[in-house]
C-alpha positions as CSV (number, residue, x, y, z in Angstrom):
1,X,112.5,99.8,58.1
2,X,109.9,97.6,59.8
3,X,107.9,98.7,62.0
4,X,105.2,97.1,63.8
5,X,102.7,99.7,63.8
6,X,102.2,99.8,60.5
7,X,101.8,96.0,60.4
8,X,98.7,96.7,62.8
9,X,97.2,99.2,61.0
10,X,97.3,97.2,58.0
11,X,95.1,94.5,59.6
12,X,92.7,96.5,61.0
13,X,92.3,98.9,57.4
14,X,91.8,95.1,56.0
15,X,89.2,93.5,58.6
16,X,87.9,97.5,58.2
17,X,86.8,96.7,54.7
18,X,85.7,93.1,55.3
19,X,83.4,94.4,57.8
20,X,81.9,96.9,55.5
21,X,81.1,94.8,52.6
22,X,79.7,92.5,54.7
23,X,77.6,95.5,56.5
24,X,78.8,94.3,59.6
25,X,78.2,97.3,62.5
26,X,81.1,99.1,63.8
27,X,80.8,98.0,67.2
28,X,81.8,94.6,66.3
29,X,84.9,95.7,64.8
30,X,85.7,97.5,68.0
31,X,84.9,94.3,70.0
32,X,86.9,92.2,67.6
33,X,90.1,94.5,67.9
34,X,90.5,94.5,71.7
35,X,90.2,90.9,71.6
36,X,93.0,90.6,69.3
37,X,95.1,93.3,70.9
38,X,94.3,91.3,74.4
39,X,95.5,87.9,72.6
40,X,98.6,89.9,71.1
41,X,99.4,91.2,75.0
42,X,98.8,87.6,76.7
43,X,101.0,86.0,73.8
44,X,103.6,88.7,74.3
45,X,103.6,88.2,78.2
46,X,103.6,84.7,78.0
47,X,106.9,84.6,75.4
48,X,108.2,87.0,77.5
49,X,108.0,84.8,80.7
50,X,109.0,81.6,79.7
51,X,112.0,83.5,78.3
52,X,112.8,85.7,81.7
53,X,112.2,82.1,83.9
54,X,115.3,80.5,81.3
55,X,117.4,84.0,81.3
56,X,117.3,84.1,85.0
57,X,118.7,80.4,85.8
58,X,121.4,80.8,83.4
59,X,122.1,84.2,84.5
60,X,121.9,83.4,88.2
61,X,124.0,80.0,87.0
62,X,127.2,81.7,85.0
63,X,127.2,84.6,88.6
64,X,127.9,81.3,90.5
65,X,130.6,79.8,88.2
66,X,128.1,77.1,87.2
67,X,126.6,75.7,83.8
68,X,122.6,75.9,84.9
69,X,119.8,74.3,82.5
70,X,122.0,72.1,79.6
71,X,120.2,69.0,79.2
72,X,117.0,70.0,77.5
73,X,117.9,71.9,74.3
74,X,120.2,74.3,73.6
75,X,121.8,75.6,76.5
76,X,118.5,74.2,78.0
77,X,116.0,76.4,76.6
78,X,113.2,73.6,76.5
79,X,113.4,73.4,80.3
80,X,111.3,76.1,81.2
81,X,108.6,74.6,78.6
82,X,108.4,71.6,80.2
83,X,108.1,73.7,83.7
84,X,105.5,75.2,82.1
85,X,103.8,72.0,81.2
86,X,104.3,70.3,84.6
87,X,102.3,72.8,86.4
88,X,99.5,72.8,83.6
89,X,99.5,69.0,84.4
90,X,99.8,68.8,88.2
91,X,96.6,68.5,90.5
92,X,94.9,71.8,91.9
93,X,94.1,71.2,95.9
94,X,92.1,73.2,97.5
95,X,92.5,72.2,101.8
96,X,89.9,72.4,103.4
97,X,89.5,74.9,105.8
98,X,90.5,77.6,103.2
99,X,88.0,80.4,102.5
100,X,87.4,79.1,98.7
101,X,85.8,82.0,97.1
102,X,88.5,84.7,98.2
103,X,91.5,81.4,98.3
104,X,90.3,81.0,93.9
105,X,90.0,84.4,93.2
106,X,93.5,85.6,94.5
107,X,95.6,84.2,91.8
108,X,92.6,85.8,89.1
109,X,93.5,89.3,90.6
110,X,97.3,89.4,90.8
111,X,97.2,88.6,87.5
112,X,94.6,90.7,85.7
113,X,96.2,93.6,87.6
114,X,99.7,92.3,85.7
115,X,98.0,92.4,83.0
116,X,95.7,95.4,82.3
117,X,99.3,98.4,83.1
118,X,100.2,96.7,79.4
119,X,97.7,98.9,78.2
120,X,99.6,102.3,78.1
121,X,103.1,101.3,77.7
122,X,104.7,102.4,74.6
123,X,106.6,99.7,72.9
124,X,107.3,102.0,70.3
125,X,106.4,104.6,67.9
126,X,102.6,104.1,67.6
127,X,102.6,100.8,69.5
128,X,100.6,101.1,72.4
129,X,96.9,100.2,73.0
130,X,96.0,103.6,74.8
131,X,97.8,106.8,75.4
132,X,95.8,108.1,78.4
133,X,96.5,111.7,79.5
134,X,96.9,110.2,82.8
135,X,99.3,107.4,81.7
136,X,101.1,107.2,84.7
137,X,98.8,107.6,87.3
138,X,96.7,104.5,85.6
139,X,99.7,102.3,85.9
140,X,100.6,103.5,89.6
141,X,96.8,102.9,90.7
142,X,97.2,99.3,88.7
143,X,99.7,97.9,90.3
144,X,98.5,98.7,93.7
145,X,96.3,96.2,93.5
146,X,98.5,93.7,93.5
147,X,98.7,93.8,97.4
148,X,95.2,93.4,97.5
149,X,95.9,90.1,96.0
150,X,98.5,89.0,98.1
151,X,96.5,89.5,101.0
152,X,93.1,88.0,100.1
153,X,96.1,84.7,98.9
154,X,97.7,85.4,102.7
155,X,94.0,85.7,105.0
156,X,92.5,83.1,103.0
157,X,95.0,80.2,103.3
158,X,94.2,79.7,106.8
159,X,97.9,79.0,107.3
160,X,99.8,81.8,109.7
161,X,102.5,81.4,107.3
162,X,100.5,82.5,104.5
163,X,98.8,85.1,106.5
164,X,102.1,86.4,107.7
165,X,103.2,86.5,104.3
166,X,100.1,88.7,103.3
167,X,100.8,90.9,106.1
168,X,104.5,91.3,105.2
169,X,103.6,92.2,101.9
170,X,101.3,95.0,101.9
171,X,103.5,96.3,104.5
172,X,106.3,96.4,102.1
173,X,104.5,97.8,99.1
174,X,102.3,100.4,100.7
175,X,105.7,101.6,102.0
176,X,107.8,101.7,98.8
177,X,104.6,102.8,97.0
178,X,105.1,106.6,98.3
179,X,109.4,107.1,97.3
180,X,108.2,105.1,94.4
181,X,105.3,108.0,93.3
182,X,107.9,110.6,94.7
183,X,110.3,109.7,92.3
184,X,108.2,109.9,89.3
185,X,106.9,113.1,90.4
186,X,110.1,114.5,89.1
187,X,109.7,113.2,85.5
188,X,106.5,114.4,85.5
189,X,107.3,118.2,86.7
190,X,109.8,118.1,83.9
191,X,107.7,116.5,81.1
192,X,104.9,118.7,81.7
193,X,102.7,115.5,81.3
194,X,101.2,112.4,83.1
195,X,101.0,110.6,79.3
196,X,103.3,107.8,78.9
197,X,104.0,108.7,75.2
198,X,104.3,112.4,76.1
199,X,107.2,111.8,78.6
200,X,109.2,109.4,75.9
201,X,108.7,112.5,73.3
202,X,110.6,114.8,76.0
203,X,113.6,112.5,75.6
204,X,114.0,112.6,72.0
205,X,118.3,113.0,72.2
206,X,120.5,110.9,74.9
207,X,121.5,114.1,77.1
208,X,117.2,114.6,77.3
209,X,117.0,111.2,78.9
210,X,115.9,111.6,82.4
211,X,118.1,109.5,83.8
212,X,121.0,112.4,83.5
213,X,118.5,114.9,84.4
214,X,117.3,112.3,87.5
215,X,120.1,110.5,88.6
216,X,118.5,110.6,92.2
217,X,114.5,109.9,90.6
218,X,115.7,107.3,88.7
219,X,117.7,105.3,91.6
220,X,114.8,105.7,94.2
221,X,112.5,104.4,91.6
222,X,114.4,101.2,90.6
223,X,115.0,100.6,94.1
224,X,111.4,101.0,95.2
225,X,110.0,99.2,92.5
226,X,112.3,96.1,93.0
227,X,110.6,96.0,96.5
228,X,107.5,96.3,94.9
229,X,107.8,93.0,93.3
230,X,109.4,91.4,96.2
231,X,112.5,91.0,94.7
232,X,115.8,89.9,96.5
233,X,116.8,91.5,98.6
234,X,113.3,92.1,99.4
235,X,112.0,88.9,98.9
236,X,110.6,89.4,102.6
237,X,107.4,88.2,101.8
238,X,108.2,84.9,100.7
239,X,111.5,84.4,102.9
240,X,111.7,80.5,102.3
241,X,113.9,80.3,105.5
242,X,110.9,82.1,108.1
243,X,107.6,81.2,106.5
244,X,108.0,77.9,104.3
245,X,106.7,79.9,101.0
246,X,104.8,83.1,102.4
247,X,101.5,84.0,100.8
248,X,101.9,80.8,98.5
249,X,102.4,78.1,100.7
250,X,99.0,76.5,100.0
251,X,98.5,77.4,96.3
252,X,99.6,74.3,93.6
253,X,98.8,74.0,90.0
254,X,98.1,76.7,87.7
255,X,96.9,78.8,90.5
256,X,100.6,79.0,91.8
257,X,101.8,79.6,88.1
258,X,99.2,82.4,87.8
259,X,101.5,83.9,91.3
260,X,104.6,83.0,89.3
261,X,103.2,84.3,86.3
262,X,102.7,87.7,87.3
263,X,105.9,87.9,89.6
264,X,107.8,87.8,85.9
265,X,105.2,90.0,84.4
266,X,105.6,92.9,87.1
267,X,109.7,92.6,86.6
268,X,108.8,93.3,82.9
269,X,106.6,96.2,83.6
270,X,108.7,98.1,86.4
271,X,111.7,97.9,83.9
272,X,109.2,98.7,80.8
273,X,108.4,101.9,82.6
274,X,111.6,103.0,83.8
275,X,112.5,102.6,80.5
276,X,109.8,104.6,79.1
277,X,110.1,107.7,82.3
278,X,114.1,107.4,82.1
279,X,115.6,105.8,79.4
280,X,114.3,107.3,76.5
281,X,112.0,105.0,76.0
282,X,111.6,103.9,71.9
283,X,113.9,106.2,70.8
284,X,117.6,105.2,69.3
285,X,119.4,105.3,65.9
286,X,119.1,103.2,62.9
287,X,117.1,99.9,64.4
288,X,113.3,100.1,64.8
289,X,111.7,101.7,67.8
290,X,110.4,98.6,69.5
291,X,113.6,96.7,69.4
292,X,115.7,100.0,71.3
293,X,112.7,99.7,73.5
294,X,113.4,95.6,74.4
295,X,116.9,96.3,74.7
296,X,116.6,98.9,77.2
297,X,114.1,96.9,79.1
298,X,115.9,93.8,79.1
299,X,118.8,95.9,80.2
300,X,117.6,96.7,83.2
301,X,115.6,93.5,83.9
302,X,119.4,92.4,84.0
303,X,120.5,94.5,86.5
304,X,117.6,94.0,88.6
305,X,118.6,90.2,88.5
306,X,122.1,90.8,88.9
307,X,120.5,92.5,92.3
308,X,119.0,88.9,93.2
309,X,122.3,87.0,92.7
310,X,124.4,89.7,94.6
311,X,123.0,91.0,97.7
312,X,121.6,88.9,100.7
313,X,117.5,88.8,101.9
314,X,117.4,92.1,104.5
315,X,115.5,91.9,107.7
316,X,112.1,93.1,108.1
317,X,112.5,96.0,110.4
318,X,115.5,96.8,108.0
319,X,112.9,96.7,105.2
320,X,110.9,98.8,106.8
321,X,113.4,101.5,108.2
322,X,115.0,101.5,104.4
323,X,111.7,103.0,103.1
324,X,110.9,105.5,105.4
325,X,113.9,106.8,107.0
326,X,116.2,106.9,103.8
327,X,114.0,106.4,100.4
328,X,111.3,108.8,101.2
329,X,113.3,111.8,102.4
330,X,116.0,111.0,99.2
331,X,112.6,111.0,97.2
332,X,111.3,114.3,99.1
333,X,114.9,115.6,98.2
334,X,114.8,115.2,94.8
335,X,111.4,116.2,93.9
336,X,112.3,119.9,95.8
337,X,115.5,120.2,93.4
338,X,113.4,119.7,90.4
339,X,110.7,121.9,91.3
340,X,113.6,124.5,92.7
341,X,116.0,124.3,89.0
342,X,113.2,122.6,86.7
């Protein structure tokens, strides 16, 4: 059966040897393989994106009784490409009265903050760049500072739009950031373990899978994290009717892609992990580990967009109340049952 962890091992045993002969010092080796690992992750994400961007239209097109993206190759799959290549292409302005330091280096942090949870998710057996003891406290602290980014984007804009965007937004995250820890609290109490691969290994058989042992965990945390992404129907932040684009309003070319970028690459990841804390994670019969991993991620990226195309934008102060006076004590609920019949 293929398996892509032995496909890695075997290039790094074979750039091992090369390296010896050529009495090459370790420490290059090292620097070598987390450049290639890095490449592997920003190809992967990049795929990934381009894929989500066509998945969504067609899915949000075939909800509305509509065809969606045709024109461009099949079923319109070269549209998103040439997307791609448009904003590449188009100019980058800067307006004036921006702060520019804080106004270039937004985009830079969303991003790298996208990028660097990839590092202890388990794609499969053996396919993960680093099983930290404290997996899931990494990724929580990780993605936090994505509001960071959103406000430096929102305050340096000089726009009130923008800045109310900002504002909105770490509002919304800080809240859904507590249920959201909460709710994984639970796994962890039962796992024994804050490692990423540890808490897949605890769900080897379907009835070990969390997400029958969690039914209340594993609803608060998809319902959290899809406001932690600013999602519809929490799309608050960037509520086109109120405040033109949000945060984003004065960001164009590849520095708005980079804010597009990562809005995919955060879907991936929250469904990635509740994959990995309730699904199972790689585990499944007869195909390889990575592909059962995929499918249960894409699964649930699905239902998060079938969220989008279903349910209307909520207010603010419905936002708000929806985190704190029904999420948190659910959350608060849940975690006391599992430490009470854990």
């Amino acid at each position: 059966m293929f398996e892509l962890d032995k496909v890695f091992q075997t290039v790094y045993f074979w750039l091992e040897g090369w390296f010896t002969r050529l009495s090459i010092p370790r420490v290059w080796l090292d620097l070598l393989s987390m450049l290639l690992v890095f490449a592997v992750i920003l190809g992967f994400i990049t795929v990934a994106v381009l894929f989500l961007v066509w998945w969504e239209r067609k899915v949000s097109a075939h909800m509305q009784v509509r065809f969606g993206p045709m024109r461009t190759g099949w079923h319109g799959w070269r549209q998103t490409i040439i997307d791609a290549i448009k904003l590449i292409q188009k100019e980058d302005i800067i307006p004036l009265k921006v702060d520019k330091p804080v106004f270039v280096i937004a985009p830079l942090v969303v991003f790298v903050s996208a990028l660097l949870v990839y590092v202890c998710i388990p794609f499969g057996r053996g396919l993960i760049v680093r099983d930290l003891n404290i997996g899931i406290l990494y990724i929580l602290a990780i993605t936090t500072f994505t509001v960071v980014s959103l406000l430096m984007a929102g305050w340096s804009s000089n726009n009130k739009w923008s800045l109310l965007g900002g504002l909105r937004s770490a509002a919304q995250i800080v809240s859904y950031e507590v249920p959201l820890t909460l709710s994984v609290l639970g796994v962890v109490l039962l796992a024994q373990s804050l490692s990423m691969v540890e808490i897949v290994k605890s769900q080897v058989h379907f009835w070990d899978w969390y997400i029958v042992r969690q039914p209340i965990g594993f609803l608060v945390y998809l319902t959290a994290a899809v406001a932690e992404v600013n999602r519809t129907p929490f799309d608050i932040p960037e509520a086109e009717q109120e405040l033109v684009a949000g945060y984003n309003t004065e960001y164009s070319g590849m520095k708005f892609a980079m804010f597009f970028l990562a809005e995919y690459t955060n879907l991936f990841t929250i469904s990635a992990v509740v994959t990995t804390l309730f699904l199972g994670g790689w585990h499944g019969p007869w195909l390889p580990s990575w592909i059962w991993f995929l499918i249960k991620t894409f699964g649930i990226i699905f239902v998060i967009m079938w969220f989008r195309w279903t349910y209307p934008r909520i207010r603010v102060d419905q936002l708000m109340e929806f985190a704190w006076k029904f999420l948190l004590p659910l959350a608060f609920l849940n975690l006391i049952l599992t430490g009470l019949f854990a």
